[in-house]
C-alpha positions as CSV (number, residue, x, y, z in Angstrom):
1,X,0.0,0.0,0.0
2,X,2.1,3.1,-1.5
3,X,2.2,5.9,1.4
4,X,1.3,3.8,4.1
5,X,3.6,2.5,6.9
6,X,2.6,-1.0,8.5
7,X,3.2,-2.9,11.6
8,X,1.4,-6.3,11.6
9,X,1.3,-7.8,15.8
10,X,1.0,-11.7,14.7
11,X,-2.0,-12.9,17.1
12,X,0.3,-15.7,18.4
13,X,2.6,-13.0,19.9
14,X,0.0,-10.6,21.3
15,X,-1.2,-10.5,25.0
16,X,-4.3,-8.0,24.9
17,X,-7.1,-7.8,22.6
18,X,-7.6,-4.2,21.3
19,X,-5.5,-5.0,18.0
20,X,-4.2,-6.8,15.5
21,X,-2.7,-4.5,13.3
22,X,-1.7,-0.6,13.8
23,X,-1.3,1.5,11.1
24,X,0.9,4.4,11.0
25,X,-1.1,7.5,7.8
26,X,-2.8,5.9,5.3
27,X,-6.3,4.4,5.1
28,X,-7.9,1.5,7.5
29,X,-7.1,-1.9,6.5
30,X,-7.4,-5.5,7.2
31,X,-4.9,-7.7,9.1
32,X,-3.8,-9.2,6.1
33,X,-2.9,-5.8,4.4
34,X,-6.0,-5.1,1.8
35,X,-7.7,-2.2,2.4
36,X,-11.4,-2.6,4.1
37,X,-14.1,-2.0,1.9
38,X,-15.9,1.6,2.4
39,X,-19.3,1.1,3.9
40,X,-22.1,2.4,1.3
41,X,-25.1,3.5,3.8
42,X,-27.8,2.7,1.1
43,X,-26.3,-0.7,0.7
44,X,-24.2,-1.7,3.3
45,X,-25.6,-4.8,5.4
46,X,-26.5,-4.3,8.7
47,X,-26.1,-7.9,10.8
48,X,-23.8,-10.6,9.9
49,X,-23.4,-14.1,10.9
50,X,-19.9,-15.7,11.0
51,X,-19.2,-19.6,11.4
52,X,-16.1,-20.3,12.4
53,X,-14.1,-23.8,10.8
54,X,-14.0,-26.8,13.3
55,X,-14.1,-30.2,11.2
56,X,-16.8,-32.4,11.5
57,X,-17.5,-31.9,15.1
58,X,-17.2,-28.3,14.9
59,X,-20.2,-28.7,11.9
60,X,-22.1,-30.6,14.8
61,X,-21.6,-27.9,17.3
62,X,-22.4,-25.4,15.0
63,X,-25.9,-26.7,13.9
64,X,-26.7,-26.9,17.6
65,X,-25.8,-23.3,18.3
66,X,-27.6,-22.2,15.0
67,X,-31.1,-23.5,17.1
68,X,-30.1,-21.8,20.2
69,X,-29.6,-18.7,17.9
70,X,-33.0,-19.1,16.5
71,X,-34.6,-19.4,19.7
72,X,-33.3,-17.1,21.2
73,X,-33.4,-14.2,18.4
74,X,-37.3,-14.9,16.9
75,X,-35.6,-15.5,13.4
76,X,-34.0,-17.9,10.9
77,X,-30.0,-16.9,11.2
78,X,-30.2,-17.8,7.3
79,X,-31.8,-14.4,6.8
80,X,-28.7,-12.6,7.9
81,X,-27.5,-9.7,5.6
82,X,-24.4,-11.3,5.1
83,X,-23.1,-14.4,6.0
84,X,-19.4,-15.6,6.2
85,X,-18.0,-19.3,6.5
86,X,-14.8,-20.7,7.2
87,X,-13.9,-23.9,6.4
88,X,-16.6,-26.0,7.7
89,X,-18.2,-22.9,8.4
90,X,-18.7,-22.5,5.0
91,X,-20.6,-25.4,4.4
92,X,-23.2,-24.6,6.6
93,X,-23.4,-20.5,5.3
94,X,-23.9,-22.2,2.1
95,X,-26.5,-24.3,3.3
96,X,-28.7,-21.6,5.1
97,X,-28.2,-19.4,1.8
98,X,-29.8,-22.2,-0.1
99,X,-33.0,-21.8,3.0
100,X,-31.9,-24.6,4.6
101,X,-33.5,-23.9,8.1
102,X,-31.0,-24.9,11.6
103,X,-33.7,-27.2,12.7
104,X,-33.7,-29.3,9.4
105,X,-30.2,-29.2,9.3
106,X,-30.1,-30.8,13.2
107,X,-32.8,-33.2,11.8
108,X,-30.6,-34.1,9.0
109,X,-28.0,-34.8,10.9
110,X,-29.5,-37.1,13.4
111,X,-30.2,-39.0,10.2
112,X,-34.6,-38.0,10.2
113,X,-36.0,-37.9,6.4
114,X,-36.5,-34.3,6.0
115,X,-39.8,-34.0,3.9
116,X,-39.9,-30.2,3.4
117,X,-37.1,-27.3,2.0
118,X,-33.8,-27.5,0.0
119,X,-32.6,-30.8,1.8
120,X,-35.7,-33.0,0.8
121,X,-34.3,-36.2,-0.3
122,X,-30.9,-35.4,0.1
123,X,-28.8,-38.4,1.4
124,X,-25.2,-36.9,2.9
125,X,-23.3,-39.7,4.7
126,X,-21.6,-36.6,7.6
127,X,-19.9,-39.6,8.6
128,X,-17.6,-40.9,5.8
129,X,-18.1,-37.5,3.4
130,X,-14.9,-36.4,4.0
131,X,-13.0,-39.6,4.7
132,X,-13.4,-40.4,8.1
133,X,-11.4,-39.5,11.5
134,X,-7.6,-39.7,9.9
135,X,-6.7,-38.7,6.7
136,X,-5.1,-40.7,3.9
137,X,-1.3,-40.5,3.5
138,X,-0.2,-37.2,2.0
139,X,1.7,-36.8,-0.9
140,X,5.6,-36.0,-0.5
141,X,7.5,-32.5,-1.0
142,X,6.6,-29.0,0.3
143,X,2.6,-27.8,-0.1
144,X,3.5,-24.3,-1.3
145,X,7.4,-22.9,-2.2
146,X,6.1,-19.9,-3.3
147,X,4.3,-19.2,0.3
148,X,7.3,-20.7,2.4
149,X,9.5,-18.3,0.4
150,X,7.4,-15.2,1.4
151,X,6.9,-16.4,5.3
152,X,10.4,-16.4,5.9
153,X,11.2,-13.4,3.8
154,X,8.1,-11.2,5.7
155,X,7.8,-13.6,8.7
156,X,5.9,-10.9,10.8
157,X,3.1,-10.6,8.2
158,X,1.8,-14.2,8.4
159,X,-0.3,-16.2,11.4
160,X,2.5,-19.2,12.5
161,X,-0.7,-21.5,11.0
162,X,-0.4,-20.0,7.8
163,X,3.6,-20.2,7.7
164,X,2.8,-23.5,9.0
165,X,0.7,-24.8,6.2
166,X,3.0,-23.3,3.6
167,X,5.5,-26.3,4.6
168,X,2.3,-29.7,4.7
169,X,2.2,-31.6,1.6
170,X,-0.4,-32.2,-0.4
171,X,-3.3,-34.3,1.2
172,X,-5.4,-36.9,-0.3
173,X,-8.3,-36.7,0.7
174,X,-11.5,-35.8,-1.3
175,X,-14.2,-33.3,-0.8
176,X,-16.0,-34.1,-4.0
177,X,-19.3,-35.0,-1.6
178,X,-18.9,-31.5,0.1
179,X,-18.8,-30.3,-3.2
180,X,-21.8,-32.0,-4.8
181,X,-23.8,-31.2,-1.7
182,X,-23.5,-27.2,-2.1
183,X,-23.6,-27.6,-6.2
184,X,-26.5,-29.9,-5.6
185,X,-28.2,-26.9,-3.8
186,X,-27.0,-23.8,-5.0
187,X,-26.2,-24.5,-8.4
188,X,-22.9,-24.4,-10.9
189,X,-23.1,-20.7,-11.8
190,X,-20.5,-17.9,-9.9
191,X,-21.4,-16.6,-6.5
192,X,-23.0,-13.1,-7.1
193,X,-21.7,-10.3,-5.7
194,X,-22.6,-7.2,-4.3
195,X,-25.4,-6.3,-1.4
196,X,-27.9,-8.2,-2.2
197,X,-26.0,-11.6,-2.2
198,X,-25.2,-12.7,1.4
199,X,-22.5,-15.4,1.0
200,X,-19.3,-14.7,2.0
201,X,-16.7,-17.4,2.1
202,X,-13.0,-17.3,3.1
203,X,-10.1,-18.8,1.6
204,X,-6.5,-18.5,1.3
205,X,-4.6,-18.2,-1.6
206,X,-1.8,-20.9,-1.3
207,X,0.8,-19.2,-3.0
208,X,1.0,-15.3,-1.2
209,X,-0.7,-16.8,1.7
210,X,-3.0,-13.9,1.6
211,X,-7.1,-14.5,2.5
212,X,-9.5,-14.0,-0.3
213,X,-13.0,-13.7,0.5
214,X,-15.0,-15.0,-1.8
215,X,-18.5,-13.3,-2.7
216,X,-16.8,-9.8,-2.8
217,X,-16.4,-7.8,-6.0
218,X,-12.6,-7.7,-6.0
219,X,-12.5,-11.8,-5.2
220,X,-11.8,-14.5,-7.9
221,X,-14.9,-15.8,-10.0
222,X,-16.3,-19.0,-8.2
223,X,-19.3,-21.2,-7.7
224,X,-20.5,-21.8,-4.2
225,X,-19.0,-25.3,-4.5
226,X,-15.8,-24.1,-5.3
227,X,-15.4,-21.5,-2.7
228,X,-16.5,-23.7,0.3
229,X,-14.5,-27.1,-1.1
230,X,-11.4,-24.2,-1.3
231,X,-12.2,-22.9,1.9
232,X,-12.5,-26.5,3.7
233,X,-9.2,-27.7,1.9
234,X,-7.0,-28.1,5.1
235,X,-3.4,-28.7,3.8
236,X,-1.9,-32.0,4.6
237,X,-5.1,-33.8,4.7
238,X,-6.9,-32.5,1.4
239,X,-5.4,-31.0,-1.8
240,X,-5.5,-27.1,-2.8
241,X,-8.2,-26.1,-5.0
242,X,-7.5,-24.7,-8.3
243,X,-9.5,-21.9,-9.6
244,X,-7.8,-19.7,-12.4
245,X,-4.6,-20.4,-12.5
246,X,-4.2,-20.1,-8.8
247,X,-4.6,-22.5,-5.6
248,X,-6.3,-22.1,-2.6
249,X,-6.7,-23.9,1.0
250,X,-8.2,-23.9,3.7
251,X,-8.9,-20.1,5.5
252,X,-8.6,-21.2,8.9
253,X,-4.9,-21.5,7.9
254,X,-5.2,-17.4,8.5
255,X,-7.9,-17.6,11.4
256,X,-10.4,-19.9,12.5
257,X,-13.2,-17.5,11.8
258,X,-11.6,-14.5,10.2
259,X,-14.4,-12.3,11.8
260,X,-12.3,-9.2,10.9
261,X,-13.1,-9.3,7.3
262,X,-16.1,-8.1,8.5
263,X,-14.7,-4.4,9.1
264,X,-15.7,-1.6,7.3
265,X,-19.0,-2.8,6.2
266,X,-21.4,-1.0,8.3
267,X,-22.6,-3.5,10.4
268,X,-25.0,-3.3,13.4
269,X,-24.7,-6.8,14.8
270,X,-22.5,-9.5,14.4
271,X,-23.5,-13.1,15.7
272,X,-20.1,-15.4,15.9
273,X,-20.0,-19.2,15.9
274,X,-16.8,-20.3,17.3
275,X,-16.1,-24.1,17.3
276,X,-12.4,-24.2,18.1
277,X,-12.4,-21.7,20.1
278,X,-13.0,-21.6,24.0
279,X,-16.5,-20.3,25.9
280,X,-15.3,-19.1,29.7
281,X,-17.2,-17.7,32.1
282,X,-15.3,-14.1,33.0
283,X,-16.0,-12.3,36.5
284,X,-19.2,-10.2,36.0
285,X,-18.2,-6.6,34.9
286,X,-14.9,-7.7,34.0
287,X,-15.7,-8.4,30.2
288,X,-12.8,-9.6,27.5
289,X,-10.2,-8.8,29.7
290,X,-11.4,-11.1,32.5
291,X,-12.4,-13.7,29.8
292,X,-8.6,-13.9,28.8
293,X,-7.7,-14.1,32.6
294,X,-10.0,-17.0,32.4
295,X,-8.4,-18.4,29.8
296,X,-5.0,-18.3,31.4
297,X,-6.5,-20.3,34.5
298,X,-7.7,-22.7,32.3
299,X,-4.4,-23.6,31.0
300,X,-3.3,-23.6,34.9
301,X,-6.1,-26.4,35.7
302,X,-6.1,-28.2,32.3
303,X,-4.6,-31.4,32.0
304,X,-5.2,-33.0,28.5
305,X,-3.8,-36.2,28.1
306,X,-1.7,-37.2,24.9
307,X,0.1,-35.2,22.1
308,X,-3.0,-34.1,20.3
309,X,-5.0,-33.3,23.1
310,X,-2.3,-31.2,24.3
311,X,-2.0,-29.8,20.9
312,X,-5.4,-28.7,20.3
313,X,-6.1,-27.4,23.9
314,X,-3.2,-25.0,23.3
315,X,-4.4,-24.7,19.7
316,X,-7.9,-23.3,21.5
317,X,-6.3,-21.1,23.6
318,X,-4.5,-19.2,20.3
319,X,-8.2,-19.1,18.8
320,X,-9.6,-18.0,21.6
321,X,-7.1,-14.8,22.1
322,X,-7.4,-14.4,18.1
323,X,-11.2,-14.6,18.2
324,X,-11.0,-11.9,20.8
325,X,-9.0,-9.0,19.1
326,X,-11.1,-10.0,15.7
327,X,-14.0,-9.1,18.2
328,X,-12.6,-6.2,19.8
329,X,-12.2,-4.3,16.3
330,X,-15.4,-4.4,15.4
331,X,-16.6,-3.2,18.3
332,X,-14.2,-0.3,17.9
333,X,-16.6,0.6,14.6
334,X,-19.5,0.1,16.9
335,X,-20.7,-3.5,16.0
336,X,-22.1,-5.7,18.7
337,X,-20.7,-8.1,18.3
338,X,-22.0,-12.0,20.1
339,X,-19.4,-14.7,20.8
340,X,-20.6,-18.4,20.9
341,X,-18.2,-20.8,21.5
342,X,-17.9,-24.7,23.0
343,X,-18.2,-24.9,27.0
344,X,-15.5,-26.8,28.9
345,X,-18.7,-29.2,29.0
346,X,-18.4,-29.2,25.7
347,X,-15.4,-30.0,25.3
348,X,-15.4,-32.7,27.4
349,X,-17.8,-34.2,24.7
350,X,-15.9,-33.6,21.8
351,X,-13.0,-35.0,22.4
352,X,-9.3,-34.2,20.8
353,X,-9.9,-35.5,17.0
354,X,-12.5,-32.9,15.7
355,X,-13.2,-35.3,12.6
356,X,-14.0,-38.2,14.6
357,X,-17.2,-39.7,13.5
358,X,-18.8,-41.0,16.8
359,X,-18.3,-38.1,18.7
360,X,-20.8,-36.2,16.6
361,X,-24.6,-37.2,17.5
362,X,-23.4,-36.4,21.7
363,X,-21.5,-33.4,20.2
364,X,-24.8,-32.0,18.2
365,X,-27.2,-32.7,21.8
366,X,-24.4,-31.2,23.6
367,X,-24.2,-27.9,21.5
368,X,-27.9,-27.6,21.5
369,X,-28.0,-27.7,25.7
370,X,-25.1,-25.3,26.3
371,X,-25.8,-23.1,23.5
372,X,-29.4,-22.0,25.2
373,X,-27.7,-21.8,28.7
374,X,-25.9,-19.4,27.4
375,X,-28.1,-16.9,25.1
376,X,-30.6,-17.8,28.4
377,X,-27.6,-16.1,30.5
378,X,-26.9,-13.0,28.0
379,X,-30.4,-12.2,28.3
């Protein structure tokens, strides 16, 4: 950005909320250095729903919060002004753009015929679409040279995940069912852009390792299938999509719910779906700042057991922090802004391996009790 001086804070680093990036002249812009777009009053949306990635069981969660949200609201989250995914995040956004109501999606996945709506008659196996609870053996060499090259040339300008998923090979897995699903219901043509189409879904391109958000005017041409299958494409375990001339993965590689590409569009009200990130109580009055003091006595009592346990406890705790600043600059525009995320109850359901199939039915019944508590709470 000629004429503009730029210090990026990499979330991984930074200890309090209030920012992500600080920008010295020049006009506002996003985390990953492209300008926010400039809110058009006539136009501009006015609440937004975000869901967060999580893998199969963060999809369960998700589904069970998207009742609460219903409940507790008096309307269909579908009929949001805008909605953004992330990974599988974006499956869902794609599904409630298609009027695919949370209850039938629930229904669906505790395996009821749904008679009624977009998913009459669709059969979707949630349990072997993707492959199962490991993934197949990767192919050898590097994922991305190109994005490798730029990380360690401009290492302050990249998440660690993102520098981190330059270096994972190729996966093999497939998301062809993911895909058909969202063709199935939304069709082969390009996602429309502009105010009066709500889907947003976010991506990262694989070789500058910079997000792209699909549904905006300035993003790559795309069906819905394309942007969610490139959004859901976690490196190592599936392989980039190519749209183009260019390749794309997964967007959680930037952030697990990249809530901040939300800035600059006028919002009012932002509802946020969180899966892999944390949901602590905080000391009345005391708001994000006692949350993150929660957060650090959780790591004091937590105790998980094995290497992956340990590393996705400490992976949560990154989101968490991450989720918070996202949160905190929109609320610096003026957004309220609601964070839903999985209990420590939860979490005790869930388990370590978010794509592990027989988690998900006590995952979904889980998400759907402590998901009221908790709007029941706020009010």
């Amino acid at each position: 950005m000629p004429g503009t001086r730029r210090r990026i804070i990499p979330p991984e680093r930074t200890a309090e909320p209030p920012k992500y990036v600080q920008y010295e002249g020049g006009p506002a812009a996003r985390p990953d250095g492209r300008p926010t777009p400039r809110a058009d009053p006539a136009r501009s949306p006015r609440q937004a729903l975000v869901l967060g990635g999580g893998g199969m069981l963060g999809a369960a969660w998700t589904v069970g919060a998207l009742c609460a949200v219903e409940e507790a609201v008096g309307r269909p989250p579908g009929e949001a002004d805008l909605l953004l995914g992330t990974s599988a995040g974006s499956i869902l956004a794609a599904l409630l753009t298609a009027g695919v109501r949370p209850e039938q999606l629930r229904d669906h996945q505790r395996g009821l015929p749904i008679t009624e709506g977009p998913l009459a008659g669709v059969d979707f196996d949630y349990d072997t679409a993707v492959g199962g609870a490991l993934p197949p053996r990767p192919r050898a060499g590097i994922g991305s040279p190109g994005l490798l090259r730029e990380a360690v040339r401009h290492p302050g300008e990249y998440p660690l995940l993102t520098m981190v998923s330059a270096v994972a090979p190729h996966g093999r897995g497939s998301l062809a069912p993911v895909g058909e699903l969202v063709r199935g219901l939304l069709g082969p043509a390009a996602l429309p852009t502009g105010g009066a189409a709500p889907l947003r879904v976010a991506a990262v391109d694989y070789r500058t390792g910079h997000r792209v958000v699909f549904g905006d005017p300035d993003a790559p041409a795309a069906s819905a299938a394309e942007a969610v299958t490139a959004s859901c494409a976690i490196p190592g375990w599936f392989a980039p999509v190519r749209l183009n001339g260019s390749a794309y993965v997964d967007g959680g590689c930037w952030s697990a719910t990249n809530a901040d590409l939300l800035l600059g569009r006028g919002l009012e009200e932002v509802y946020v779906l969180a899966p892999m990130a944390l949901r602590l109580a905080p000391r009345p009055g005391t708001g994000e700042r006692g949350t993150l003091a929660a957060l650090r006595e959780w790591r004091e009592r937590d105790r998980p057991r094995g290497v992956l346990a340990q590393l996705v406890s400490r992976y949560r705790r990154s989101v968490t922090r991450q989720l918070l600043r996202e949160a905190a600059l929109l609320r610096a525009e003026g957004v309220r802004v609601r964070l839903l995320a999985p209990t420590p109850a939860d979490l005790a359901v869930m388990g370590p391996n978010m794509m592990d199939p027989v988690r998900r039915g006590e995952v979904l019944e889980s998400a759907l009790r402590t998901t009221r508590e908790m709007l029941r709470a706020a009010r």
